[in-house]
C-alpha positions in Angstrom: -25.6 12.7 -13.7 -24.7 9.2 -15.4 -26.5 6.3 -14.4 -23.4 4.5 -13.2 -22.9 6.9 -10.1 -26.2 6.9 -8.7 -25.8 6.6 -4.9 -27.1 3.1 -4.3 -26.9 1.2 -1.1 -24.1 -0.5 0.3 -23.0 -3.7 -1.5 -23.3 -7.1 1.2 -19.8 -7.4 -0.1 -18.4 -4.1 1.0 -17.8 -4.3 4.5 -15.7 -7.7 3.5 -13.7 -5.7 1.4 -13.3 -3.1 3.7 -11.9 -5.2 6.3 -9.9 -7.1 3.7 -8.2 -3.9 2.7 -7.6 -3.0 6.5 -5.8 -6.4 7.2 -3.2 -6.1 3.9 -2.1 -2.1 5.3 -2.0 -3.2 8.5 0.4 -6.5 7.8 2.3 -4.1 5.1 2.9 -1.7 8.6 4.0 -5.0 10.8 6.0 -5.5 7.9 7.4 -2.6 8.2 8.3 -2.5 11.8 9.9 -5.5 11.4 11.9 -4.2 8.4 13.2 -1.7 10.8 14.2 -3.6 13.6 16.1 -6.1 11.8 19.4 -6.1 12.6 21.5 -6.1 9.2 24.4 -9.0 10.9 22.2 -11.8 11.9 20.8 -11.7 7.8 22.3 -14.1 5.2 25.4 -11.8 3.1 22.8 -11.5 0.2 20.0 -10.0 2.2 22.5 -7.9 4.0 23.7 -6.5 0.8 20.3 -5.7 -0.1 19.3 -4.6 3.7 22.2 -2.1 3.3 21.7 -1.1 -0.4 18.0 0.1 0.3 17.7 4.4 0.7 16.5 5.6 3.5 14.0 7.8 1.3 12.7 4.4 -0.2 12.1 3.2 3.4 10.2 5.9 4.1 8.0 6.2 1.0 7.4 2.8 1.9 6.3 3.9 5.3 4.8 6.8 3.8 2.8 4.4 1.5 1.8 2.0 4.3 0.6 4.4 7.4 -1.4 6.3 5.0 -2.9 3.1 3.7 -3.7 1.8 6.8 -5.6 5.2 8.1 -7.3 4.8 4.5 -8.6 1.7 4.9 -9.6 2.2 8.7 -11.7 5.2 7.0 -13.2 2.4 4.4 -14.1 0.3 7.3 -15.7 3.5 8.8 -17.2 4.2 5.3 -15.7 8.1 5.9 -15.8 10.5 2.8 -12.2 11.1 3.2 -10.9 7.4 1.9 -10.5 8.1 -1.4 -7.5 10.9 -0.6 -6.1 9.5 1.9 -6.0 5.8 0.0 -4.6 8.1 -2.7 -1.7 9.7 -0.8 -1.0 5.9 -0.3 -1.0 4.8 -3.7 1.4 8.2 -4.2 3.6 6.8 -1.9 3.6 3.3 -3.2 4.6 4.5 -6.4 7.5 6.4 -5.2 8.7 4.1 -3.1 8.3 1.2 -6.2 9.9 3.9 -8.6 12.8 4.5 -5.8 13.7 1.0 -5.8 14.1 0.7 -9.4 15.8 3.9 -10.3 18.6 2.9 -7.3 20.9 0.8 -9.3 22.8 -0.6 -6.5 19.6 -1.5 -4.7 17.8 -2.7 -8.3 20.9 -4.8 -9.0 20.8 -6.9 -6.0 16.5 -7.9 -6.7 15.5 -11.2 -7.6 12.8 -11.6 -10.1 10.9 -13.2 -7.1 11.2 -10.0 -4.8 10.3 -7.7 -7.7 7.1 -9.5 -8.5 6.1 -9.2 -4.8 6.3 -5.4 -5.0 4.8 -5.0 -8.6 1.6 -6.7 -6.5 1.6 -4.5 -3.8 1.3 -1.4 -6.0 -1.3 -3.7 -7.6 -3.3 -4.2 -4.5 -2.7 -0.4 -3.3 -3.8 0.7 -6.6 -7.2 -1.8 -5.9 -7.9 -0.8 -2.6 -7.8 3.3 -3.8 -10.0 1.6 -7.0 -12.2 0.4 -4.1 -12.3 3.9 -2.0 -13.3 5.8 -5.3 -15.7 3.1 -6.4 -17.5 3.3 -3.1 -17.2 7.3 -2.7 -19.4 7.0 -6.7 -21.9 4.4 -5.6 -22.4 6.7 -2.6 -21.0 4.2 -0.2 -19.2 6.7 2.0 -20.3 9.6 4.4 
């Protein structure tokens, strides 16, 4: 077995990260829910436009994406073998949701370059946090 993946203890800076990765799902899923309840007339024209441009497949990738990262990182916090799949299944949905945006032209049209660098770095950070999962399940971190 290589060196690198030796099961060694837990990291002091693990449980930080853990809990880090928890709080970013869970305010993605608040985000969410507030997504959903918005009502499209009390937005601005140009949000509205985008509000009603969005799929409802992208919503629910994004959903998807979210809920499963949330139960992911719980299972981080919990330092639970099944992270790393579940944190996976998240970044799958991230991705699909991202790539949904992007291939819907009415919906891609109407981004600024402001609102499409805040979803490039949440794929970032769900790509991290399933980093994270699979570099903890290596070291041995998870049960």
């Amino acid at each position: 077995m290589d060196e690198r993946f030796k099961p060694r203890p837990v990291a002091g800076w693990y449980m930080f990260a853990a809990i880090a990765s928890l709080l970013f799902m869970v305010l993605g899923c608040a985000g969410l829910v507030m997504h959903t309840l918005t009502d499209p007339a009390t937005l601005p024209l140009d949000q509205r436009a985008l509000f009603e441009a969005e799929p409802q497949w992208v919503l629910a990738a994004s959903t998807f994406a979210f809920v499963a990262g949330a139960l992911g990182s719980l299972l981080l916090v919990l330092r639970h073998r099944a992270a790393e799949r579940v944190m996976f299944i998240s970044l799958l949905g991230m991705l699909v949701w991202l790539g949904g945006m992007f291939a819907t032209p009415k919906f891609r049209d109407l981004l600024t370059t402001d609102e499409i660098a805040i979803f490039l770095l949440l794929a970032a950070l769900t790509w991290t946090i399933f980093w994270f999962a699979r570099h903890s399940r290596q070291r041995g971190w998870l049960r």
